[in-house]
C-alpha positions in Angstrom: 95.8 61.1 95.2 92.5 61.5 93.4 91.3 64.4 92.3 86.8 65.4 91.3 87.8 66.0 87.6 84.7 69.0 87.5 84.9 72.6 88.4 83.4 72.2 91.6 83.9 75.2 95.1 86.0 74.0 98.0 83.8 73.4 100.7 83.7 75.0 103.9 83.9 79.0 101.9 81.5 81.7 103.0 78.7 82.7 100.4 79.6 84.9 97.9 83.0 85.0 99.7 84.5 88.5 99.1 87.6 90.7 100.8 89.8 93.7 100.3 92.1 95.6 101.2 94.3 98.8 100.8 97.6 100.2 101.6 96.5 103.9 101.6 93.8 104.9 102.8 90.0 103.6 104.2 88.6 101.8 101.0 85.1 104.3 99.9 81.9 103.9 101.8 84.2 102.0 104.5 85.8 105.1 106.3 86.3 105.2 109.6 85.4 102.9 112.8 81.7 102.4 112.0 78.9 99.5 112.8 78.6 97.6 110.0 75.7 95.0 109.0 75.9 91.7 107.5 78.6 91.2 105.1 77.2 91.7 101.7 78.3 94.0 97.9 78.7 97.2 98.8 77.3 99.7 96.2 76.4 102.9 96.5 73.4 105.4 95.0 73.9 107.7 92.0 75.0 110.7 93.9 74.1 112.6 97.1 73.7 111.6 100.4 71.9 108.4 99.9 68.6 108.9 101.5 67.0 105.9 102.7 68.8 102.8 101.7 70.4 102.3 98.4 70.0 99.1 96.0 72.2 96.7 95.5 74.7 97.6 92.6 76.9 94.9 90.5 80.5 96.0 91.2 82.4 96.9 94.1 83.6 94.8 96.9 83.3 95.9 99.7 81.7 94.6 103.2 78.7 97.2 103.6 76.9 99.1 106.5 73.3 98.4 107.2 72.7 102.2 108.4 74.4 102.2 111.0 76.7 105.3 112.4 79.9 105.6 111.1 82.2 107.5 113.6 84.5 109.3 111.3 83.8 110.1 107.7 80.1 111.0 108.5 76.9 109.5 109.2 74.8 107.2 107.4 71.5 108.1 106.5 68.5 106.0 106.5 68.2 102.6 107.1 69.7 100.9 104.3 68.8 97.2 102.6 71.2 94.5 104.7 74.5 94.0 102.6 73.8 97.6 100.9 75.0 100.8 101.9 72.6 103.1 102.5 75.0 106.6 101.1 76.9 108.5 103.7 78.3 111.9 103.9 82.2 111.5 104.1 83.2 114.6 106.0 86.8 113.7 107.0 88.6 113.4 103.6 87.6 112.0 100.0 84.8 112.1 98.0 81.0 111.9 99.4 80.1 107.8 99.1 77.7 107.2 96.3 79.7 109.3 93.8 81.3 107.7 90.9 81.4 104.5 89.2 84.1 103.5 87.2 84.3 100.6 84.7 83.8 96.8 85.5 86.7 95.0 86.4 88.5 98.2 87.8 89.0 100.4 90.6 87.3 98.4 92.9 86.2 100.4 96.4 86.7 103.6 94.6 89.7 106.2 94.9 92.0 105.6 98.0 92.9 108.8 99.3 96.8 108.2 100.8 96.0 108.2 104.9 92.8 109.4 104.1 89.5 108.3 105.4 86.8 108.9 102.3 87.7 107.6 99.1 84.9 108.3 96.2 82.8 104.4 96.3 82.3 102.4 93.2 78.9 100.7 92.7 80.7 99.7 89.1 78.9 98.1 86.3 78.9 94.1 86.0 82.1 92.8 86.3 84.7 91.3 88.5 86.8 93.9 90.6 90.0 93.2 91.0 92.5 96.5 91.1 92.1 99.7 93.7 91.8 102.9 92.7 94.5 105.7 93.1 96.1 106.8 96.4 96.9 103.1 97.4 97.0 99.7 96.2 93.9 97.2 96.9 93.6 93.5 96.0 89.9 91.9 96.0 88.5 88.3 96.0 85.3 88.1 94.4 83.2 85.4 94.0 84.1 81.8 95.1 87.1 79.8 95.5 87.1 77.1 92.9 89.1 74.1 92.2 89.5 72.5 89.1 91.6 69.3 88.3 93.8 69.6 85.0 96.1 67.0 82.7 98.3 64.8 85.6 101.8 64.8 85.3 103.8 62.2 83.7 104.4 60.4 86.9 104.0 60.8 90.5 106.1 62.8 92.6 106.3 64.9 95.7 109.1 67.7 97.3 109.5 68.8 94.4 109.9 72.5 92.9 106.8 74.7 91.3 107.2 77.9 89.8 105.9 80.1 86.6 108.0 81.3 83.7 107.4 82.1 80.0 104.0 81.4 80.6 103.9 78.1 81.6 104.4 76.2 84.8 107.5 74.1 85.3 107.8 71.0 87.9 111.5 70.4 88.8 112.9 67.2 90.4 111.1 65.7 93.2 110.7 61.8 94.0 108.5 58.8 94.6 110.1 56.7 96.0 113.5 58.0 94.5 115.0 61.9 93.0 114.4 62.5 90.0 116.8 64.8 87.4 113.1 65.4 85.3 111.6 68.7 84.5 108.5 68.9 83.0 106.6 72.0 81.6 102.6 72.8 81.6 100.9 74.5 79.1 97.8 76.4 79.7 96.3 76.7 76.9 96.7 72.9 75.9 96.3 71.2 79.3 99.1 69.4 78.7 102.6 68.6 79.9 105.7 67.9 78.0 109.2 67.2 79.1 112.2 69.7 79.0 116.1 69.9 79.7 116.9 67.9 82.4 118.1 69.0 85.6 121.9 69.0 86.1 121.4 66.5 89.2 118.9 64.2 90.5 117.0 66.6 93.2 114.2 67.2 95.6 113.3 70.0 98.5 115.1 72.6 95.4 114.5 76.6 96.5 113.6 77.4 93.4 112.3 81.5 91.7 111.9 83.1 88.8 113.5 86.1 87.4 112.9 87.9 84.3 111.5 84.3 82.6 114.8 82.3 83.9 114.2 80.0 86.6 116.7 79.5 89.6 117.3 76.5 91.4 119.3 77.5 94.6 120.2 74.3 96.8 118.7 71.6 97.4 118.9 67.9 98.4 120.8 65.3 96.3 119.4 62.3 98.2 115.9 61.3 99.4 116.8 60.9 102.8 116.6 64.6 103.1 120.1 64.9 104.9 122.4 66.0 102.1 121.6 69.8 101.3 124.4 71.8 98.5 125.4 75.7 97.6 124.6 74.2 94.0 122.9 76.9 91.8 121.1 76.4 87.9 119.2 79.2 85.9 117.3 77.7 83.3 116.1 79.4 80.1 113.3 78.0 78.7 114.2 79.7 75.6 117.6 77.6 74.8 115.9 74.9 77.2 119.6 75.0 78.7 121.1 74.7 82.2 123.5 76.9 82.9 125.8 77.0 86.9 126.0 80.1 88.6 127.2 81.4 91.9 126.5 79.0 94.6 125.1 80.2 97.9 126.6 81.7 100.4 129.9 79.6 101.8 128.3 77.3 104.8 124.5 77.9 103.9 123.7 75.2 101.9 120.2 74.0 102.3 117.1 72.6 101.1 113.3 73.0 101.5 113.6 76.8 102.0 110.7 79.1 101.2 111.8 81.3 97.9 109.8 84.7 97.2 111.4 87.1 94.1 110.9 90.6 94.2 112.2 93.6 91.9 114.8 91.1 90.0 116.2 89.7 93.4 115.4 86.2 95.0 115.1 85.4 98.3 115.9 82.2 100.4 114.8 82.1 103.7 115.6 79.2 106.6 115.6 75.8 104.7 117.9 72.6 106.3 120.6 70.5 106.2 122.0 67.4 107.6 118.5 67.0 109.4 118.5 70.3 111.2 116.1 73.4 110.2 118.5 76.9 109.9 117.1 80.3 110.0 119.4 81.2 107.1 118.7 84.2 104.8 120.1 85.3 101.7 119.1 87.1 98.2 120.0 86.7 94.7 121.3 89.3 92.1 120.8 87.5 88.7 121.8 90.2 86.7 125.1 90.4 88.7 125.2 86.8 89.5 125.9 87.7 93.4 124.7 86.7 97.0 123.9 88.7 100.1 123.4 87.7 103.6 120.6 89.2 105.4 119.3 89.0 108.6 118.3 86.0 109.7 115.1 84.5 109.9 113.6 85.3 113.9 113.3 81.4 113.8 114.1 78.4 112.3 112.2 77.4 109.5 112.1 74.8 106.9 109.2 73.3 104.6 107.4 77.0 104.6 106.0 79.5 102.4 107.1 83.1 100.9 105.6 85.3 98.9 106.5 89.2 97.6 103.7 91.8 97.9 104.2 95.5 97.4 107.9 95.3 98.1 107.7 93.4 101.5 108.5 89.9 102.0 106.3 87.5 103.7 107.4 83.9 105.4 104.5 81.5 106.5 104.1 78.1 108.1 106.8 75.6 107.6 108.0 73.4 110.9 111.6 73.3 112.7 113.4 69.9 113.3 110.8 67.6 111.7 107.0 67.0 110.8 105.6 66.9 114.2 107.7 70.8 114.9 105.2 72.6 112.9 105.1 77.0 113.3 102.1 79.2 113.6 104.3 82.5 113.7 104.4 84.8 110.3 107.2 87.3 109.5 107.8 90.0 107.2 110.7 91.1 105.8 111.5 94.5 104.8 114.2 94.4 102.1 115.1 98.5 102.3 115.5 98.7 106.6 116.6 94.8 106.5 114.2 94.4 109.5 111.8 91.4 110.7 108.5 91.7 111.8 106.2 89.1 113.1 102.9 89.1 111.8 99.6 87.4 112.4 100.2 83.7 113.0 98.6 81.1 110.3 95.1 79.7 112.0 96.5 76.2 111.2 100.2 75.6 111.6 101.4 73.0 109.4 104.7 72.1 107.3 105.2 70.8 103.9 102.8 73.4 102.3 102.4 75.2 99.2 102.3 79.3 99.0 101.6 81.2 95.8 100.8 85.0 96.0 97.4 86.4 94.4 95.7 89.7 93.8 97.7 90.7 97.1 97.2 88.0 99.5 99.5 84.9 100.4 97.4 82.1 99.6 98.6 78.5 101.2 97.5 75.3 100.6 97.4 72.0 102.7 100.5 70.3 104.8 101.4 67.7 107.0 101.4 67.5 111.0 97.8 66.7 111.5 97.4 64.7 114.3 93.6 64.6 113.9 93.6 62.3 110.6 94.9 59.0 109.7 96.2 60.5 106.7 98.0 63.2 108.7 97.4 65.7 106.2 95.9 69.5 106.2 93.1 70.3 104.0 93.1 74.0 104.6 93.6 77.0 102.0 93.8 80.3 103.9 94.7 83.6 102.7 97.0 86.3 104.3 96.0 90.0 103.7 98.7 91.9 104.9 96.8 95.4 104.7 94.4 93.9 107.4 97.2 91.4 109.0 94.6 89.0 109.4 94.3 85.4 107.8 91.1 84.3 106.4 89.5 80.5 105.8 89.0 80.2 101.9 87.8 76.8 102.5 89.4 73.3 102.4 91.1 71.4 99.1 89.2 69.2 97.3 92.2 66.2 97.9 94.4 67.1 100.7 98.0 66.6 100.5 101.7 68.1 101.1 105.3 68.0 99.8 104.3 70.4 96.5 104.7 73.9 95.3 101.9 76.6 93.9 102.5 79.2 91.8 100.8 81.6 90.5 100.3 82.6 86.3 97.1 84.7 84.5 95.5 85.2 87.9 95.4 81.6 89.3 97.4 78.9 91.2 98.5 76.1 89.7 99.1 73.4 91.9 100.7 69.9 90.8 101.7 66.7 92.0 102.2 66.6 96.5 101.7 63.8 98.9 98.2 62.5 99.6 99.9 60.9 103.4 102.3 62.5 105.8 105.7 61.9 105.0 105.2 60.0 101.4 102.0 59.0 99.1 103.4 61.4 96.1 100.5 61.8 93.2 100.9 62.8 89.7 97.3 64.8 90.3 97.4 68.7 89.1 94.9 71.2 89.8 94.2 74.9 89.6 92.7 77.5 92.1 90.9 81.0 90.9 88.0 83.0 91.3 85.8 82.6 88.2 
């Protein structure tokens, strides 16, 4: 796999690509079921009702009105500059749009007002918004996706295990062509790699989380021929760089290329396989009791997929059943307190094989394999689930595509090392990380 070694955009994004979303409440200057104009910064006047339309400000994140009516929360007045909007009286709830403007960087759309439908509108000084205000929890993207290739890994591999812990980001077993028992650490600041403990076992496919800076490895496959899956379970501390067993998985659940999301000190396992057949298997980890449960099981099987935690509900996405060619559209949450599934949106490109990595409150997924449109058989997508919206949104293509690697996330970008640059094998020992500058 070859990687453009200079910061460069992924191709295909939108200009000035830019979403949000809340849990509480219509964002500010977004309330109700309105007619909105192009997609552009929304920032509002000073103060008032925003007569005539109102200049562009430098925060905020919002897609704007042009002037338009807004059905609930008041009326715009005037006709406002395209991507601008032009003030707005909020009569149902909040504070009138155009009122105040908090610091860069913060509170971006304003105070969220729980069910409500005003919400006071940031126009914000310079800066890159990236928290919501109070009364709900918002997550922006602002500005464009960017790719950057870093230091390569020691040597090539694929199906291996990616995760973030005492800030830096650890690749766990893999192979190419055969399993590996290496572990390797990168740091950040140095972009540069070193080598750590040893895995316990040679290993590839691992489910693999992180809990309070200890990283758990929980199954995985002990041969490359991806048909012998085990209970087996490591933590590793990278402050004694030491391996230590815990309790295996559930009796009769071992398994292998699961998707793995941690969330208030648990870790979750969902679907996975064994013996060459996908399971819809699901199970969470106590470390601090050192205990399995059984949940629910997945609605379907799953295997080669992506998870991710996001305000205490658990979210599954792509992976395949049965092999490359049996690749899933369908996304499902999980909610941990009811124990229920729910399906969600499906992903615009089902593929397997791909890497997931939560970030500012969107699942972000990467690649995969199971295209039948290439010679190379591999995805290039990156899209981005919002689950305050339900919707999935294009956040262009990779710079290399490739599958058979993990993502995850550490100071607000995804780190993404090693995968397969063809379907089923082709690993590379290329690294690269995604952000917003």
């Amino acid at each position: 796999m070859l990687w453009v070694a200079s910061l460069v955009a992924c191709s295909g994004d939108p200009p000035a690509n830019q979403f949000s979303g809340s849990t509480g409440g219509a964002p500010g200057g977004q309330s109700g079921a309105g007619q909105s104009g192009a997609a552009g910064v929304n920032a509002s006047t000073s103060g008032g009702n925003g007569q005539g339309g109102a200049p562009l400000g430098s925060g905020g994140a919002l897609a704007s009105s042009t002037g338009g009516d807004l059905s609930k929360g008041g009326t715009s007045a005037g006709g406002g500059t395209a991507g601008a909007s032009a003030g707005g009286a909020a009569t149902s709830g909040g504070v009138n749009a155009g009122g105040t403007s908090p610091s860069a960087g913060s509170n971006a759309g304003g105070t969220l007002t729980t069910g409500g439908s005003g919400g006071a509108n940031s126009s914000g000084a310079a800066g890159r918004a990236t928290t919501a205000g109070t009364g709900g929890q918002s997550a922006t993207f602002s500005g464009t996706p960017t790719e950057k290739a870093l230091a390569k890994l020691a040597a090539a591999r694929q199906e291996h295990s990616v995760v973030a812990a005492a800030g830096e980001v650890y690749v766990i077993g893999g192979y190419n062509p055969n399993p590996t028992d290496s572990v390797q650490a990168y740091n950040p600041g140095k972009d540069s790699w070193r080598s750590v403990k040893k895995f316990p076992a040679t290993l590839n496919h691992g489910n693999a989380g992180v809990i309070a800076d200890k990283i758990y490895v929980a199954g995985f496959y002990i041969n490359n021929g991806m048909s012998t899956a085990t209970t087996d379970v490591y933590a590793y501390d990278p402050a004694s760089d030491n391996w230590t067993a815990k309790s295996p998985l559930p009796t009769g659940t071992a398994r292998a290329a699961a998707c793995v999301a941690v969330d208030a000190g648990l870790m979750y396992v969902f679907g996975g396989a064994h013996d060459g057949m996908s399971v819809n298997n699901a199970a969470r980890y106590d470390a601090a009791a050192d205990k399995w449960e059984e949940l629910p099981p997945l609605p379907e099987r799953r295997e080669h997929c992506a998870a991710g935690a996001i305000n205490g509900i658990l979210y599954v996405a792509g992976g395949r059943a049965d092999g490359i060619t049996g690749i899933e559209a369908k996304t499902w949450s999980f909610d941990p307190a009811a124990k229920t599934w729910t399906e969600r949106a499906p992903l615009p490109t089902p593929r397997g094989g791909l890497a997931g990595a939560v970030l500012r409150g969107h699942l972000v997924v990467f690649g995969g394999e199971g295209n039948s449109a290439v010679s190379s058989g591999v995805f290039p997508n990156i899209d981005a689930y919002d689950p305050t919206t339900n919707t999935w949104q294009a956040m262009g293509t990779m710079l290399v595509p490739r599958h058979g690697f993990g993502a995850a996330t550490l100071d607000d970008r995804i780190y993404l090392p090693g995968g397969a640059i063809h379907q089923g094998a082709g690993g590379s020992d290329e690294v690269s990380v995604f952000y917003f500058p």
